[in-house]
C-alpha positions in Angstrom: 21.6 19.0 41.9 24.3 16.4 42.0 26.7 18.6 40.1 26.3 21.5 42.7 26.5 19.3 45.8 29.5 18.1 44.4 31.2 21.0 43.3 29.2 24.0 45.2 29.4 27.8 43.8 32.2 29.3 43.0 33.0 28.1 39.5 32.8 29.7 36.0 30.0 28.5 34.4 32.3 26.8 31.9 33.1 24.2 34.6 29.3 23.7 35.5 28.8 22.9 31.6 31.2 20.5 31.6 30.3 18.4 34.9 26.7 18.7 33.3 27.7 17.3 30.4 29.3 14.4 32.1 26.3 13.9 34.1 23.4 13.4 31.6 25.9 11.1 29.4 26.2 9.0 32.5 22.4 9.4 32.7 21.9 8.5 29.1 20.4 11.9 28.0 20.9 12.9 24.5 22.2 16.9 24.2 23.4 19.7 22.0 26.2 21.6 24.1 26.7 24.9 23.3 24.8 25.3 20.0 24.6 28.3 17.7 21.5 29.7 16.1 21.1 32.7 13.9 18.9 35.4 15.0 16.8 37.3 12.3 14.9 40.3 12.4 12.1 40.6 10.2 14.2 38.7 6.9 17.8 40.1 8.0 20.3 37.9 10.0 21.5 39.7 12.7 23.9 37.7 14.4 24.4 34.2 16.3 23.4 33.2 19.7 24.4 30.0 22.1 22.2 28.2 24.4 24.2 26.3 27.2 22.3 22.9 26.4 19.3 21.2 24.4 17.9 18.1 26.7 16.1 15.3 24.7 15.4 18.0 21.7 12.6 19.5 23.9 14.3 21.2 26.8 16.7 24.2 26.2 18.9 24.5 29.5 20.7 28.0 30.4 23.3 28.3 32.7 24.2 30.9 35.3 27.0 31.2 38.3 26.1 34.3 39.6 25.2 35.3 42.9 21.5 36.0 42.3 19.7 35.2 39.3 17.8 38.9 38.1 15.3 39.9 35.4 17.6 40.4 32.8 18.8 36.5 33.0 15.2 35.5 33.1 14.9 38.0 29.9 17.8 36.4 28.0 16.6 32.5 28.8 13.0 33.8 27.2 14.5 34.9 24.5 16.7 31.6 23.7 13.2 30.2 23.9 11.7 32.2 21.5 14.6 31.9 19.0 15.1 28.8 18.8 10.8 27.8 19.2 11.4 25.7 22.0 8.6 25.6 24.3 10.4 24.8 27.6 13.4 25.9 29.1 15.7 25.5 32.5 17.4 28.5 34.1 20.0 27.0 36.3 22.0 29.5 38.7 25.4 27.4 40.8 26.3 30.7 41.8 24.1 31.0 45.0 25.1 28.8 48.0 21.7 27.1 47.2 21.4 25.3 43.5 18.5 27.8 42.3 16.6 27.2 39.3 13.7 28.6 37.0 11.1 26.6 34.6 10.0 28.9 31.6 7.6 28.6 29.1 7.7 30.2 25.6 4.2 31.4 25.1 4.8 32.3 21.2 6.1 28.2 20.9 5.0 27.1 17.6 4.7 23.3 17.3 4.7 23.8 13.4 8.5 25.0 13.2 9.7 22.2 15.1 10.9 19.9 12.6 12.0 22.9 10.3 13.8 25.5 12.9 14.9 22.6 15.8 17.9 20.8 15.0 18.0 17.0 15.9 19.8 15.9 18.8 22.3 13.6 18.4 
């Protein structure tokens, strides 16, 4: 919240990353910017995604500056969930003149995989 009522909307979300970023250091958060996983179907890699941010290694945070969030945003955030087995997730749009934001839950989250899929935060 303090990052849009300090900046507003307007931005790319590139600058909202980075103010982010500055903000949970300062609030002694441990995060993954930015990281790359692999997506496979069935046994095949079939290419790379990034999520925006990993909170504390148990919260995957998307970012969008957009006017108004839509389905397929909501769609894409699920998916990140799902790839990576992370069982909750932050949508965050700046776009909007209001900070709007969505909590998602991955119902397929398998707390098995989590110390062999999740990377460790540093």
């Amino acid at each position: 919240m303090k990052v849009h009522s300090t900046l507003g909307n307007g931005f790319q979300e590139v600058i909202y990353q980075r103010a982010l970023s500055i903000e949970m250091a300062k609030q002694a958060l441990s995060f993954v910017r930015e990281m790359e996983m692999p997506i496979f179907y069935e046994d095949h890699n079939i290419g790379t995604r990034r999520v925006d941010f990993f909170v504390e290694n148990l919260i995957m945070v998307e970012i969008k500056a957009i006017i108004q969030l839509e389905n397929v945003h909501l769609a894409q955030a699920k998916n990140y969930l799902e790839a990576y087995n992370m069982e909750v997730g932050l949508l965050i749009n700046f776009g909007s003149i209001s900070l709007t934001f969505k909590r998602l839950e991955n119902k397929k989250f398998n707390p098995n995989l989590i110390e062999k899929e999740n990377p460790k935060i540093m």
